[in-house]
Structures are given as C-alpha cells and as structure tokens.
C-alpha positions as CSV (number, residue, x, y, z in Angstrom):
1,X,-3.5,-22.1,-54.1
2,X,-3.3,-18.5,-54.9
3,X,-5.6,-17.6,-51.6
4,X,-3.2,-19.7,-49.4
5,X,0.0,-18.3,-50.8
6,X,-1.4,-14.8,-50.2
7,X,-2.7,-15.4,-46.6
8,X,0.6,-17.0,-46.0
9,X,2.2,-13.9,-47.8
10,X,0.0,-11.2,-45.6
11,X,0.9,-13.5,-42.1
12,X,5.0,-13.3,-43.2
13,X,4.7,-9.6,-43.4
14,X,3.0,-8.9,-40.2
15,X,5.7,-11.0,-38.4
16,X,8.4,-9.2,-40.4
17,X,6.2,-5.5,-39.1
18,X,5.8,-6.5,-35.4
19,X,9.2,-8.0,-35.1
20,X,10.4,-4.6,-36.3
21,X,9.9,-0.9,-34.9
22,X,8.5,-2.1,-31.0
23,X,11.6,-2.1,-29.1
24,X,13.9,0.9,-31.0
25,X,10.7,3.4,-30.3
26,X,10.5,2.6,-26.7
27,X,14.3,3.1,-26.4
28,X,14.2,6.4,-28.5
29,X,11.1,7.2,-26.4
30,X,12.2,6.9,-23.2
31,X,15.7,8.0,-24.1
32,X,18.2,5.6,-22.1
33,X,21.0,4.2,-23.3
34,X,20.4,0.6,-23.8
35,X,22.3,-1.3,-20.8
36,X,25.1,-3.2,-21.0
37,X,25.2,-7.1,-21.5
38,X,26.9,-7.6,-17.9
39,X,25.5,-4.6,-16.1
40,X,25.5,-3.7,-12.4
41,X,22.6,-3.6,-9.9
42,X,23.1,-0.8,-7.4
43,X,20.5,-0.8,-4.8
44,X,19.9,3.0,-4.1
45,X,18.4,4.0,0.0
46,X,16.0,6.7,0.1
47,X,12.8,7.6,2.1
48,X,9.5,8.3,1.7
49,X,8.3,10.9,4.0
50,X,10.6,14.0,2.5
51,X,7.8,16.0,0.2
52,X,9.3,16.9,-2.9
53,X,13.1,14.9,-2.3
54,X,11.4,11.4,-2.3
55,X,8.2,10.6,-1.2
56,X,4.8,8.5,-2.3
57,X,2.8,10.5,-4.7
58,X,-1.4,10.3,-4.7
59,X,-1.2,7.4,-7.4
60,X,1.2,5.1,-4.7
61,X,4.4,6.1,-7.4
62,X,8.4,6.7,-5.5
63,X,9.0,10.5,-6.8
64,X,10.7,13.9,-6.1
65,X,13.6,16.1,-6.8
66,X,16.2,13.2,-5.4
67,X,14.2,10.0,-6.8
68,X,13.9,11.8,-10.6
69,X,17.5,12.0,-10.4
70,X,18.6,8.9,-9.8
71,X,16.6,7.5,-12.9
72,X,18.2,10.3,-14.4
73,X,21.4,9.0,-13.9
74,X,20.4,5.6,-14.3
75,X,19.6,6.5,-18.2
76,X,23.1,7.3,-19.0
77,X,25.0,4.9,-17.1
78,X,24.6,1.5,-19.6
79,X,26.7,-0.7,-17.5
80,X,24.5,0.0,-13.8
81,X,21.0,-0.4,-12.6
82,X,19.2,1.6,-10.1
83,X,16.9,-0.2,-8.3
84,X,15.8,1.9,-4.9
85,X,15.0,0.6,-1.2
86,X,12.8,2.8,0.7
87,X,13.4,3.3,4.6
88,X,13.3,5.4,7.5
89,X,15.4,7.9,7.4
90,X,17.5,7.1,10.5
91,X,18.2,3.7,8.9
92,X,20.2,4.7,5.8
93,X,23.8,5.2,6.8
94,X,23.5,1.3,9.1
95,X,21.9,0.5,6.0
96,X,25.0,1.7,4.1
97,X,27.7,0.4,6.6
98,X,26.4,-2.7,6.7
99,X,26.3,-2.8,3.0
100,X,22.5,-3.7,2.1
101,X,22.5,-0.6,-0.3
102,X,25.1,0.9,-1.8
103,X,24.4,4.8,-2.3
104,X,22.2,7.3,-0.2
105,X,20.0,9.9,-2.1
106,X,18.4,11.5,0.6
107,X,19.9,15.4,0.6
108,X,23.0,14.1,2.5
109,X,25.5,17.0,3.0
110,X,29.7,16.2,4.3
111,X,30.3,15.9,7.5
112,X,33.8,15.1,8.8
113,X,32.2,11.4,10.9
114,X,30.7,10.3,7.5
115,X,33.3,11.0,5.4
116,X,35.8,8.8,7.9
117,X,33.3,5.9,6.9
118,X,31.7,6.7,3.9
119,X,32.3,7.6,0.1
120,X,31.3,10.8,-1.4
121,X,30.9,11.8,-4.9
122,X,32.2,15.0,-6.0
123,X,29.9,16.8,-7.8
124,X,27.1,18.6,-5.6
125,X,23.6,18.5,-7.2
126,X,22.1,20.7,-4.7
127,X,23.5,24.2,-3.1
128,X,21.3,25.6,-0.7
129,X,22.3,28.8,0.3
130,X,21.8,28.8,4.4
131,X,20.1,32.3,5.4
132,X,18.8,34.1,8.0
133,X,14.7,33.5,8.8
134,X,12.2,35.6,10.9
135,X,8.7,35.9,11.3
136,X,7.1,37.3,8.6
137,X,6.0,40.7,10.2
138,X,9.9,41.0,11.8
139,X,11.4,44.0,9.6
140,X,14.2,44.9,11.8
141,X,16.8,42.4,11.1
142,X,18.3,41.8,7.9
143,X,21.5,39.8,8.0
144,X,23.3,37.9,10.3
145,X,24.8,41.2,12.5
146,X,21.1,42.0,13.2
147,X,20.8,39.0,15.3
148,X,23.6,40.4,17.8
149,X,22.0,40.0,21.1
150,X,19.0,38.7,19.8
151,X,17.4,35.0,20.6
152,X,18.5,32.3,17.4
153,X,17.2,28.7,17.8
154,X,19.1,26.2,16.2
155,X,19.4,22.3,16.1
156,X,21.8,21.1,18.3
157,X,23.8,18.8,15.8
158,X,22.9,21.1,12.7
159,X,25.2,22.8,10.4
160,X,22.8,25.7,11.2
161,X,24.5,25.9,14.9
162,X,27.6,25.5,13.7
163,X,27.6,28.6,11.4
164,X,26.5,30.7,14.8
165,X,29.3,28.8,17.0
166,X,31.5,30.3,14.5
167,X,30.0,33.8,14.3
168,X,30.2,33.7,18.2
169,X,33.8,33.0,18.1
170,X,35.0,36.1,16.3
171,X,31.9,38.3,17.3
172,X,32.3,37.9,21.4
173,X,29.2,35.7,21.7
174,X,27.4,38.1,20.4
175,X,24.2,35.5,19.5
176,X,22.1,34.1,22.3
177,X,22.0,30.5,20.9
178,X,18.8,28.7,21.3
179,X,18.7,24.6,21.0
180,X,15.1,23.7,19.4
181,X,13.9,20.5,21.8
182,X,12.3,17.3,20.9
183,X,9.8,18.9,19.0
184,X,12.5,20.0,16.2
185,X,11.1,21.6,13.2
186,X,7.7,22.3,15.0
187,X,9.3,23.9,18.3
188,X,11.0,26.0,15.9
189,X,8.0,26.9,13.9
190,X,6.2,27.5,17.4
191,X,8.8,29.7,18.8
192,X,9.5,32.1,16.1
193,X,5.2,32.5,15.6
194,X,5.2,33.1,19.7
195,X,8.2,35.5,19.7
196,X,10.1,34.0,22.2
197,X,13.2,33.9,19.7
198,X,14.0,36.4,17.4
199,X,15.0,33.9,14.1
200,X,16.6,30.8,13.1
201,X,18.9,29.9,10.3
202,X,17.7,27.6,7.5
203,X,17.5,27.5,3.6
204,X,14.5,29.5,1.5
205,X,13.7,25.8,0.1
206,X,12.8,24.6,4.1
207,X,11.2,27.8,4.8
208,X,9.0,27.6,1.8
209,X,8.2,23.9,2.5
210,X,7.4,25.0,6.4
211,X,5.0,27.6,5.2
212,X,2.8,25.3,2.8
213,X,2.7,22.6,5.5
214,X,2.7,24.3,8.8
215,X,1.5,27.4,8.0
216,X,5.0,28.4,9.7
217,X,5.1,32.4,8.2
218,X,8.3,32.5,8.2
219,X,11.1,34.6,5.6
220,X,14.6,34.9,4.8
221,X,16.2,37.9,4.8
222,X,19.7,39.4,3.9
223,X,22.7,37.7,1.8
224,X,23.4,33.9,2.0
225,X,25.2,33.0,4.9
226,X,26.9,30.1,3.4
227,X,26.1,27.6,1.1
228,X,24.7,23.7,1.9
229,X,26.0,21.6,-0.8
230,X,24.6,17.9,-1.2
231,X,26.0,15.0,-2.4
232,X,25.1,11.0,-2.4
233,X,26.7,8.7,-0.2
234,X,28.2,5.6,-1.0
235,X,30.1,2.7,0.2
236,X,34.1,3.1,0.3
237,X,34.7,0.5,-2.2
238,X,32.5,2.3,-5.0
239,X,35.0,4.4,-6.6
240,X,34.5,3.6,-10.0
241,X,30.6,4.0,-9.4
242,X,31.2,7.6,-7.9
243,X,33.3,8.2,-10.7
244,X,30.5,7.3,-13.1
245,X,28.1,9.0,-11.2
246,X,30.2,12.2,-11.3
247,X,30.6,11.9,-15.0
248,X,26.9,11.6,-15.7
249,X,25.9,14.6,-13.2
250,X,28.6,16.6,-14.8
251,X,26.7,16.0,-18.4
252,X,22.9,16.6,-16.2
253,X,24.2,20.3,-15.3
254,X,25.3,21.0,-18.6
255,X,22.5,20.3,-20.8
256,X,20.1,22.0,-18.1
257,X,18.5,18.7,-17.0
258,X,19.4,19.7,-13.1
259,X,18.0,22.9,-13.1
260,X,15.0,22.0,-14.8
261,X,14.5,19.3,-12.2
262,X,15.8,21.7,-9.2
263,X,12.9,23.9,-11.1
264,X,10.0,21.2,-10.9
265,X,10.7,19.7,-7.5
266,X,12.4,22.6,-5.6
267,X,10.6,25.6,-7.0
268,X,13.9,27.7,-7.7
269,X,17.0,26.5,-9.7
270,X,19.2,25.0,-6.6
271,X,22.3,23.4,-9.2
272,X,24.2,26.6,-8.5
273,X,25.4,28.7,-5.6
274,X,23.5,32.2,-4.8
C-alpha cells in the first residue's frame, strides 16, 4: 500500500510540475503581451523580393527590416494579430482597396493620390535622407548646385524627379533632367558607370544596396537634399488600428527598439532625420 500511495504521490507532483512553469516562460521568453480574449486579425501585405525590407531568407523564413517590425508591433498590441500575405509588389494597394489586407508594410512613402484613398499612420519609422549620387571616381560635384548643367537621371513618377522639377523652377532649368527607361534601376546603374549622365538622386541605403548587388559604384555626396519618410498604409476605416499602431511605434523609438532594427536590417540608424 505504501509503494502505490507513493507512485501515486510521485505521478500527482509531476502533473502539478508540468502543469506549472511551461506557458509563463515562453511568454516571458518571447516577451509579448499575452493577447486579448476577443482579439483582432489584421492581415498585413508585404513582398518578398525587397532584400533586407521583406524578403525569403536561406532557411525559406518571411524577414527584414519591415517584416521584424510588424512582429514588433504585434508583441505590444494584446487586442490584434498580425498575420502577413505575401505579393507582388504592384498588387498591394488593389490589394488594399479592395480590402483583402488591411495595412501595407512595404517602405510606402505619402503621396497626395494615396492619401485621397488610403489611411496613413502618423508616425514615420523610416527617414531616408534623399542625396545626391555619382560614380565613385566623380570628385567634382558635391551638392545639388554642382549638378547645374550637368545630365541627372531620374524616375519619371519618383519623388527623386520631383525634387529636380522643383530645383528647376527657382534655378532657371538649370538641370538637364534625364528619365531612366524600362530598365529602371539597372539603366540607371548602366548610365552613371558609362558616363553618359553625370548623377542621380537616391538615398545612401539604395546606393549601398546597388553596390552589393550590381556592383553599381556609386556614392553620395553633399548635405541631404530632403528627407523620405515612410509610413504603413491602411484602409480608411482603421482609425483606431492606426492609432494603436502609432502608440506602439511611438514606445519602439523610445526604448531603442527602431534603431537597433534600422541598425541590423539597414546598416545605419534610419528612425531619425540626418
């Protein structure tokens, strides 16, 4: 009787031990908040061919700067879920109008046609600072005045063209603008190497990306021209989840979560302006 009541004794106590302990130290490991009882699944667009933003890593794992985030978020926002659909780039805002996600994290910056359809938060978690780029071996320009009567190619829809558009309004055309054809980012790249333009306008993070990849040898020089700032996109009737999103971004920047990540993913601390 003694050696069953003890067997039985041992077998109580390891059911009291397992049923105890496992799921706090995941919690405290993985440090979320524990989610709410009725929470909210928000189905978050993204892509998968942006290297360091969001993009497959070498075990088949969603990652980068954007992608890290989110989960970021998602671990202090109890009451919502982040779940991510992945898709072509050039399918995220129908996506978003036609409401099969509900928030873009893709490096979206404001422009005056989204914002008449869509929702942005308020708090930027990127702020590229838009300079001027030559070739590597080009020493005589230095800022944006260097480039007057000089060869720039741009994109013809970028922000990049814009900022020349405006230079050449108050400066007496003083830029030859250059439109990059279909060949975009490699025309560019192609160009500036050939010398057939004297620079483009982009930020040190694209540059550095173009050199590792394309073996572009490109630089920035001179101040920042402006500043990029990027934001997510969501659907118009989401104002309580941009709110939230804002509140929890606003508690990432001060704790040094977003520069750490800008850090990691970016190579430079991109939470602030230059």
């Amino acid at each position: 009787m003694r050696k069953k009541s003890l067997a039985a004794s041992i077998i109580a106590l390891l059911f009291i031990t397992a049923g105890c302990g496992t799921a706090p130290a995941d919690k405290a490991a993985s440090g979320a908040a524990p989610k709410a009882a009725n929470v909210k699944k928000i189905i978050v667009g993204t892509g998968t061919q942006f290297p360091n933003i969001c993009f497959i890593d070498d075990k088949g794992n969603l990652t980068g700067y954007d992608v890290e985030l989110v989960k970021e978020i998602d671990k202090r926002l109890p009451g919502y879920e982040f779940e991510f659909k992945t898709m072509e780039f050039a399918n995220l805002l129908l996506s978003l109008e036609t409401k099969k996600i509900d928030l873009i994290a893709h490096q979206m910056e404001v422009n005056k046609e989204r914002q008449e359809k869509f929702l942005f938060n308020d708090e930027a978690y990127n702020i590229f600072p838009n300079k001027v780029v030559v070739h590597k071996d080009r020493n005589d320009i230095k800022s944006i005045d260097d480039l007057k009567g000089k060869k720039v190619i741009v994109g013809a829809t970028s922000n990049a063209s814009v900022l020349l558009q405006d230079y050449n309004k108050t400066h007496q055309d003083a830029i030859n603008i250059v439109y990059s054809g279909s060949g975009g980012t490699n025309d560019t790249i192609a160009q500036l190497k050939s010398g057939r333009v004297d620079a483009t306008i982009s930020t040190p993070f694209a540059v550095d990306q173009r050199n590792e990849s394309a073996d572009a040898q490109q630089k920035t020089v001179g101040p920042a021209i402006s500043n990029s700032k990027i934001y997510f996109i969501l659907r118009k009737d989401h104002e309580e989840l941009k709110a939230k999103i804002d509140e929890a971004l606003q508690s990432i920047k001060k704790d040094g979560t977003l520069s750490t990540l800008s850090k990691k993913w970016l190579g430079a601390d991109y939470s602030v302006s230059e």
